[in-house]
N, C-alpha and C positions, 0 to 999 in steps of 0.2 A: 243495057249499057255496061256491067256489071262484068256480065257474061264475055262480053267484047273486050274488056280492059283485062280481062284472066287469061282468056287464049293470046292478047297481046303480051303479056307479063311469058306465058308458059316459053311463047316465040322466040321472045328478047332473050331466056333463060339457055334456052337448046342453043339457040346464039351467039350468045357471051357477048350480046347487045348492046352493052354497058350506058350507050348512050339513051338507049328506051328505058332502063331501068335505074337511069338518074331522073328520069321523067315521072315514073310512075311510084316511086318512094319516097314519102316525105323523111324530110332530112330528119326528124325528131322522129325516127323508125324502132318502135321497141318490138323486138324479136326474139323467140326462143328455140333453139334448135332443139334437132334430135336429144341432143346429151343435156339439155335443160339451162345450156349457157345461154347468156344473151349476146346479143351482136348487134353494132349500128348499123344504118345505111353506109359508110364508107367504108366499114368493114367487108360490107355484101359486094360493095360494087367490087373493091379491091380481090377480094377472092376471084372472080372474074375476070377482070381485065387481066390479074399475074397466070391464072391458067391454073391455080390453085384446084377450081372447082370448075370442072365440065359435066354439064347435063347432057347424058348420049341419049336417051330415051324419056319420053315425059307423057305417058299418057292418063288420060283423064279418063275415070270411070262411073265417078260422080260427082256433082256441083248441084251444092245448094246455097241459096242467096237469099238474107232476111234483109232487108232494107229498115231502118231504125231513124224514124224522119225522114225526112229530104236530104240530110246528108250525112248519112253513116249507114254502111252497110256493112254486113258481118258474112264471111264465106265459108262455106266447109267444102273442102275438095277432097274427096280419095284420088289418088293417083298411085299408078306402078310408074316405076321411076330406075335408071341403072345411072348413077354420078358417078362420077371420079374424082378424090379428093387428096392430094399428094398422089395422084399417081394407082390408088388403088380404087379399083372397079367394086362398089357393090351397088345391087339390085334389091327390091323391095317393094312393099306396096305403104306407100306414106299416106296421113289427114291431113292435112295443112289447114286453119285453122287464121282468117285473115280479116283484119279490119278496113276496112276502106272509107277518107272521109273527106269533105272538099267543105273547105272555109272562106267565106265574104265573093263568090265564084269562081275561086279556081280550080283547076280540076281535080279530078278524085285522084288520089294517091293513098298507097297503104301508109296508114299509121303503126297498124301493130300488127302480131299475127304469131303462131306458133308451128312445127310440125314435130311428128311424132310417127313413128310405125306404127303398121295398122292391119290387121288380120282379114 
């Protein structure tokens, strides 16, 4: 299930889906980029929707998934990844580092999560 909501998230991403990844992000989204800032979810979607931030390439090399109860699970992704962010292209290979949790039944959405380059 886990695995399905990450390729759906990667999709919405290469997309600039905005409306899958108002879905899949709880609004109380604590996040840490590359540079160690934090970012809301309205900030994420907004980087999107303005065209700030395009993902040309998103590929997945590794996914790992702990599940922590019934509802909280934790992801490690490696991925090579080429974004564009103002305009400038760079390439890399990123961990992204995600929480995912769903309360009183509704659906799983990231709570929190981080990325960082990765060797």
């Amino acid at each position: 299930e886990i695995a399905a909501l990450e390729a759906e998230l990667r999709q919405a991403q290469l997309d600039a889906d905005v409306a899958t990844l108002e879905r899949l992000i709880s609004d109380n989204l604590l996040f840490a980029g590359p540079d160690g800032a934090l970012s809301t979810k309205a900030q994420d979607l907004e980087a999107h929707r303005s065209g700030t931030v395009r993902f040309r390439e998103h590929v997945p090399e590794e996914l790992r998934i702990r599940r922590v109860g019934n509802d909280v699970a934790i992801v490690s992704l490696r991925a090579r990844l080429s974004v564009e962010v103002n305009g400038t292209r760079s390439h890399g290979t990123f961990r992204y580092t995600r929480v995912w949790a769903r309360h009183d039944g509704e659906p799983w959405r990231i709570v929190g999560g981080q990325v960082a380059a990765a060797r």
